[in-house]
PLY file of the C-alpha trace (Angstrom):
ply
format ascii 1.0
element vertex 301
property float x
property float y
property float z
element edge 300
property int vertex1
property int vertex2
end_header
0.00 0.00 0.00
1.58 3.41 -1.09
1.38 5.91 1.94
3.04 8.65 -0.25
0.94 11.79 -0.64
1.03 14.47 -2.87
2.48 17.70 -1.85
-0.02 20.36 -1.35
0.37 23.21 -3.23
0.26 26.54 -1.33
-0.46 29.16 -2.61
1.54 32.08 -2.29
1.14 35.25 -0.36
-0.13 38.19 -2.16
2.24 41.18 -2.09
1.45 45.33 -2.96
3.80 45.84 -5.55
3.75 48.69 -7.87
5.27 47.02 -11.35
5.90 43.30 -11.27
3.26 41.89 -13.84
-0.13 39.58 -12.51
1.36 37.81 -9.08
0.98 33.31 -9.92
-2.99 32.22 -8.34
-4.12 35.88 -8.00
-6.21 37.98 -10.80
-4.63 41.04 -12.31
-6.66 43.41 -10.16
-7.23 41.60 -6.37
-6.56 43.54 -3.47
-6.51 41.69 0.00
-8.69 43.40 3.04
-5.09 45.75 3.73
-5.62 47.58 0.64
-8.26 49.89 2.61
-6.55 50.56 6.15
-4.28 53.11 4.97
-7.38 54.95 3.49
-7.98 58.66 4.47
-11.48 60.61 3.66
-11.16 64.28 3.88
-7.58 64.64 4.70
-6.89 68.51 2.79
-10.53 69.72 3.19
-10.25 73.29 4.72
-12.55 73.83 7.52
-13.62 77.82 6.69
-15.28 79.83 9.33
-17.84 82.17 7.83
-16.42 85.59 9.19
-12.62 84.35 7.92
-14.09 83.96 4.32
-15.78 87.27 4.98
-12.57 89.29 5.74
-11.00 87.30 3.01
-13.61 88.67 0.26
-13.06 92.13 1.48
-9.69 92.31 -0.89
-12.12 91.67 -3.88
-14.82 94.31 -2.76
-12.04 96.26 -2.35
-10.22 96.33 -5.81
-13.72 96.22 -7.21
-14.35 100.08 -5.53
-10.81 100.98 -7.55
-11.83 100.20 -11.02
-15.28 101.88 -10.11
-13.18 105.20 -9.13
-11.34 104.76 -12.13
-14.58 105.18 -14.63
-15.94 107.34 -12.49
-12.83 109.40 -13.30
-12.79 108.50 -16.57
-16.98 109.54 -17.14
-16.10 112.84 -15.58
-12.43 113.40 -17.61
-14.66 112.64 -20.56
-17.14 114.67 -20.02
-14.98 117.54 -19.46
-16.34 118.20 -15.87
-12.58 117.20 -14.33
-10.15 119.71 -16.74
-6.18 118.17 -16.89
-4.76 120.69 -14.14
-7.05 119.33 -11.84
-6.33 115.51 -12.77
-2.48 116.48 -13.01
-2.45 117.71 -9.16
-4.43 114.39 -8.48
-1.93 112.07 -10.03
0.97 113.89 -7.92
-1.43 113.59 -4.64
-1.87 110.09 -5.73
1.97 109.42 -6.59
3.29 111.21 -3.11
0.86 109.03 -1.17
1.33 105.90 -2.99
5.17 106.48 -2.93
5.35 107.28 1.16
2.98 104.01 1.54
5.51 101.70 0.18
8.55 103.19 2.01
6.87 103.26 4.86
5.62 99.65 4.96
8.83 98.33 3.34
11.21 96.64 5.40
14.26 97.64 5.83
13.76 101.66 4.73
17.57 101.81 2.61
18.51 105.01 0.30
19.16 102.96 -3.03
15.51 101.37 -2.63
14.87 105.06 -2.40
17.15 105.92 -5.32
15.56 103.20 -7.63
12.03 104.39 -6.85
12.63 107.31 -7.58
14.54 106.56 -11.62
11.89 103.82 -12.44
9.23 106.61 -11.57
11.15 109.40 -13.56
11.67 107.30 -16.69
7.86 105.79 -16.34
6.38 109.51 -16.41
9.07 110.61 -18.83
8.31 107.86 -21.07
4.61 108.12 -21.08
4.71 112.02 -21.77
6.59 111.08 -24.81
3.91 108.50 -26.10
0.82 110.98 -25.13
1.02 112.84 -28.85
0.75 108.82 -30.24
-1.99 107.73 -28.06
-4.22 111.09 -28.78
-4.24 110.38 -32.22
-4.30 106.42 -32.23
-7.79 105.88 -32.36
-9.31 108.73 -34.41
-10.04 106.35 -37.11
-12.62 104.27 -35.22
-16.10 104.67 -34.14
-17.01 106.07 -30.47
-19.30 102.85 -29.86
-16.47 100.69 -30.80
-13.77 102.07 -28.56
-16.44 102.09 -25.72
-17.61 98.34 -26.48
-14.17 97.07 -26.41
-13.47 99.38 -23.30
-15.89 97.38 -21.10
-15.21 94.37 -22.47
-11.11 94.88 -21.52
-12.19 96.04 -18.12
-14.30 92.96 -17.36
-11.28 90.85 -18.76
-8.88 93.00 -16.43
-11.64 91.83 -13.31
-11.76 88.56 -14.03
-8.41 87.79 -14.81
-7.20 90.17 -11.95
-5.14 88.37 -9.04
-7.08 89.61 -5.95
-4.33 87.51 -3.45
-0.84 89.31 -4.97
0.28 91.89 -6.59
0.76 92.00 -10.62
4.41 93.99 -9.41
6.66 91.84 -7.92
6.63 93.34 -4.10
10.21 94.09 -2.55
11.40 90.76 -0.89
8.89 88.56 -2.46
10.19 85.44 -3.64
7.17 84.14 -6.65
6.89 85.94 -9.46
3.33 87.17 -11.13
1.51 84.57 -12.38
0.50 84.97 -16.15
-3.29 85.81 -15.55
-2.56 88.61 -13.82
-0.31 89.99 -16.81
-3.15 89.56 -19.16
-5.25 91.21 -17.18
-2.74 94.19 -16.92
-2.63 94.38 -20.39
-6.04 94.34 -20.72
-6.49 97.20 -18.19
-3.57 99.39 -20.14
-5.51 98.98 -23.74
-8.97 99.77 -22.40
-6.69 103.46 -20.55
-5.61 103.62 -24.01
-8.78 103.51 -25.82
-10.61 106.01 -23.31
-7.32 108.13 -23.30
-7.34 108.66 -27.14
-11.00 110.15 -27.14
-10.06 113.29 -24.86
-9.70 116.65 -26.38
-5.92 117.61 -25.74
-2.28 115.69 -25.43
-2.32 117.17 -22.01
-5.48 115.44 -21.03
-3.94 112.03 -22.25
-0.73 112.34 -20.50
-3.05 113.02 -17.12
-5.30 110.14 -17.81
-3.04 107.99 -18.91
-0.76 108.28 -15.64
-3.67 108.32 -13.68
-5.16 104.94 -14.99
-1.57 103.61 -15.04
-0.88 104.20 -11.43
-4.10 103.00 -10.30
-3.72 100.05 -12.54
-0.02 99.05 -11.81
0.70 100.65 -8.29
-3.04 100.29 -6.39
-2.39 96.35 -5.79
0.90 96.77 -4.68
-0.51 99.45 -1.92
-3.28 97.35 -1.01
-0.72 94.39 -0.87
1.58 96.22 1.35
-1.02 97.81 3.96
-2.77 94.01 3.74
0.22 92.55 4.88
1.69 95.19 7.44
-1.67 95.25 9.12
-4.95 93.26 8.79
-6.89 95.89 11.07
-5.33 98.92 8.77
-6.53 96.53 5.48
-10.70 96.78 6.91
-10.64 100.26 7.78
-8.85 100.95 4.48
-11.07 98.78 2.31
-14.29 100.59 4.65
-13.38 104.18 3.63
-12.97 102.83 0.16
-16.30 101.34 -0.54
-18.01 104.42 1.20
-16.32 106.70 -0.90
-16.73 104.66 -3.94
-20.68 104.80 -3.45
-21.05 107.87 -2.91
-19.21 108.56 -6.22
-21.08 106.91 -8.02
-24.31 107.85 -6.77
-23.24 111.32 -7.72
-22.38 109.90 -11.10
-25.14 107.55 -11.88
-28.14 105.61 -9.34
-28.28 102.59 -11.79
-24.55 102.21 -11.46
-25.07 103.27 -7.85
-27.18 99.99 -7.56
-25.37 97.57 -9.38
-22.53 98.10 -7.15
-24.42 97.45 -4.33
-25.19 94.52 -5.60
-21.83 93.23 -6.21
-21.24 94.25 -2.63
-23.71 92.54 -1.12
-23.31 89.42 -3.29
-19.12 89.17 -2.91
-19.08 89.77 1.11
-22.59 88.07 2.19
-23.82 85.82 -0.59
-20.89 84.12 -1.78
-18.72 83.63 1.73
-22.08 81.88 2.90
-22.83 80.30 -0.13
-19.08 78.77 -0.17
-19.42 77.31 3.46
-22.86 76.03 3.16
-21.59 74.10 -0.43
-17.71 72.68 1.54
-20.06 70.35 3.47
-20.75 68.34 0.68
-17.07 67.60 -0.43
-15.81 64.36 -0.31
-12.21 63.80 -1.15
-10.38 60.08 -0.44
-7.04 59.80 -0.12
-4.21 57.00 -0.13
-0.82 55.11 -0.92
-2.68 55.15 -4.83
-2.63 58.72 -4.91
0.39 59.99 -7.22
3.39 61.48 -5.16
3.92 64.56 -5.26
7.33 66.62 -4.90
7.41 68.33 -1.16
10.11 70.88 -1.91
10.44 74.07 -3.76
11.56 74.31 -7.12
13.11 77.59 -6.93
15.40 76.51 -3.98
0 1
1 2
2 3
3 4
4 5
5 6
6 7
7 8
8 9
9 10
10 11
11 12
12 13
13 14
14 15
15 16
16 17
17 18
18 19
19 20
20 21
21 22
22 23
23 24
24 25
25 26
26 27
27 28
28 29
29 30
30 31
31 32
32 33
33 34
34 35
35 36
36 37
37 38
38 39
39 40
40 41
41 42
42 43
43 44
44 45
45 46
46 47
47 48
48 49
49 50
50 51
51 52
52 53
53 54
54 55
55 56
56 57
57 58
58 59
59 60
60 61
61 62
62 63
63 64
64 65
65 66
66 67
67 68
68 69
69 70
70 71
71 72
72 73
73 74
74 75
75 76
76 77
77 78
78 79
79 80
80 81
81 82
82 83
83 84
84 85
85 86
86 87
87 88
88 89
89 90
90 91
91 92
92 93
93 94
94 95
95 96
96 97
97 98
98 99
99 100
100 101
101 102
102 103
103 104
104 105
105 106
106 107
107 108
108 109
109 110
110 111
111 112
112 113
113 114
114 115
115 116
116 117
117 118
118 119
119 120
120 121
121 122
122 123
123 124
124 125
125 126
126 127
127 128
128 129
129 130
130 131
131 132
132 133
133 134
134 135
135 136
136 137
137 138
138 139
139 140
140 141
141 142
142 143
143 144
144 145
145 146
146 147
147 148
148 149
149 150
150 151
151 152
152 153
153 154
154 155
155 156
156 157
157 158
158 159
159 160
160 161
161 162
162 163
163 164
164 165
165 166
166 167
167 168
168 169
169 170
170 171
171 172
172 173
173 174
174 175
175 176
176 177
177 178
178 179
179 180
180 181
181 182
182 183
183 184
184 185
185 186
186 187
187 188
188 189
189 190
190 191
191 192
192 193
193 194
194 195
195 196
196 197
197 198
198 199
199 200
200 201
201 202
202 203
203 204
204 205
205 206
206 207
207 208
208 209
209 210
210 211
211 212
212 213
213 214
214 215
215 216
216 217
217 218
218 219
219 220
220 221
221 222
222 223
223 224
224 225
225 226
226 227
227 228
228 229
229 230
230 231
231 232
232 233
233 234
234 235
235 236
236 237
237 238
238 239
239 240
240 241
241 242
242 243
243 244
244 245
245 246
246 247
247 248
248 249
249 250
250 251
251 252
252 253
253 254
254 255
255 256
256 257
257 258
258 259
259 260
260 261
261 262
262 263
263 264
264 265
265 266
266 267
267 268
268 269
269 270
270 271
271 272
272 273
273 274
274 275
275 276
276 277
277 278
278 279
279 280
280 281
281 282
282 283
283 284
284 285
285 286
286 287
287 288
288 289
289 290
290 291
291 292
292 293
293 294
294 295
295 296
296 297
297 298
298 299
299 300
């Protein structure tokens, strides 16, 4: 009688292996009852707080009561109500300011930061003073409705393009550079000075628009940047005086453009912080050892 058995066969343990082919008695795609434990739901979900998104929108509301002061400006320049000696002392009131903001608020205070301030401003006035004869004429062969069409539709480019969380100007000491959005919607904000700027009366009155529109454009996020991070208190009240004086402005100007920016107001710093919080609890996000790596250092280093 043969006692010999056959040997039993075992099979082999199943191991998590990223490249390796289909493992001998197991199909292509098993996972054993491990495959879950390392499993994470809701592991980079933000928890907001309704007042923190609040504060947060104010920046928007904020830049938003800029470009309304800006075609407020531009309705009255227009219009001939604001003449150029008038909008000439408010570009210097606007350039001291601006210019004792950011020294102030920039750390450390040095001469030569001083020094280079002061050329880049020179040539930047110098050179625009030189292109005012150009941009008076540049237009003069298009139609009013055109220029105003393309106008709006370059300023709600330059909105919704804007970057509301930086500065299109690279602030001193700041390590990332602009990102490319915000550059178009520089751009967009310099053609749409240039078209308004070509329809005024006098090479005078497009050398003072122009530097107007252009330090408002270029220089007001930098401000706002600076005064935002030197002080979040000083970045309210600031962004409080603004939107008071921006309504009245334009309630002087105009009640249906009065309304609509009460609107916007309303709907950036009520409607959509509460509408963003109410919408975060349904996201679901899983995370694990599947997910792709991802590099935890800085590529600029």
């Amino acid at each position: 009688m043969n006692t010999d058995k056959s040997p039993i066969r075992l099979r082999p343990k199943w191991r998590k292996v990223a490249y390796g082919g289909m493992q001998p008695g197991y199909h292509d795609n098993y996972t054993d009852d491990s495959f879950l434990e390392e499993m994470v739901m809701n592991a980079n979900v933000i928890k907001r707080d309704l007042l923190k998104v609040m504060i947060d929108s104010a920046s928007i509301s904020q830049y938003l009561c800029i470009v309304a002061l800006v075609v407020s400006t531009w309705t009255y320049t227009l219009n001939l109500i604001i003449d150029e000696v008038t909008l000439l002392k408010l570009d210097s009131s606007l350039l001291l300011v601006g210019f004792s903001v950011l020294l102030l608020m920039t750390c450390p205070f040095s001469l030569k930061l001083l020094s280079k301030y002061v050329l880049n401003i020179s040539f930047f006035i110098s050179g625009l003073y030189v292109l005012a004869p150009i941009y008076h004429t540049l237009t003069r062969s298009i139609s009013s409705d055109s220029i105003w069409a393309l106008a709006v539709c370059l300023l709600l480019v330059h909105l919704f393009l804007h970057d509301y969380s930086g500065s299109t100007i690279r602030p001193p000491g700041a390590l990332n550079n602009p990102k490319l959005s915000s550059n178009i919607s520089l751009n967009a904000s310099v053609v749409a000075s240039v078209l308004v700027a070509s329809r005024l009366p006098s090479r005078l009155h497009v050398f003072a628009i122009m530097l107007f529109s252009l330090q408002i454009f270029l220089f007001a996020p930098l401000i706002t940047f600076c005064i935002k991070k030197y002080s979040l208190r000083l970045h309210l009240l600031f962004s409080f005086a603004l939107m008071v004086m921006t309504v009245s402005v334009t309630y002087q100007l105009h009640q249906m453009f009065f309304i609509l920016l009460l609107v916007l107001f309303v709907f950036i710093s009520l409607v959509c912080p509460y509408w963003l919080i109410r919408i975060q609890e349904y996201k679901f996000e899983i995370s694990g050892p599947w997910d792709e790596a991802k590099p935890c250092f800085d590529i600029t280093e």
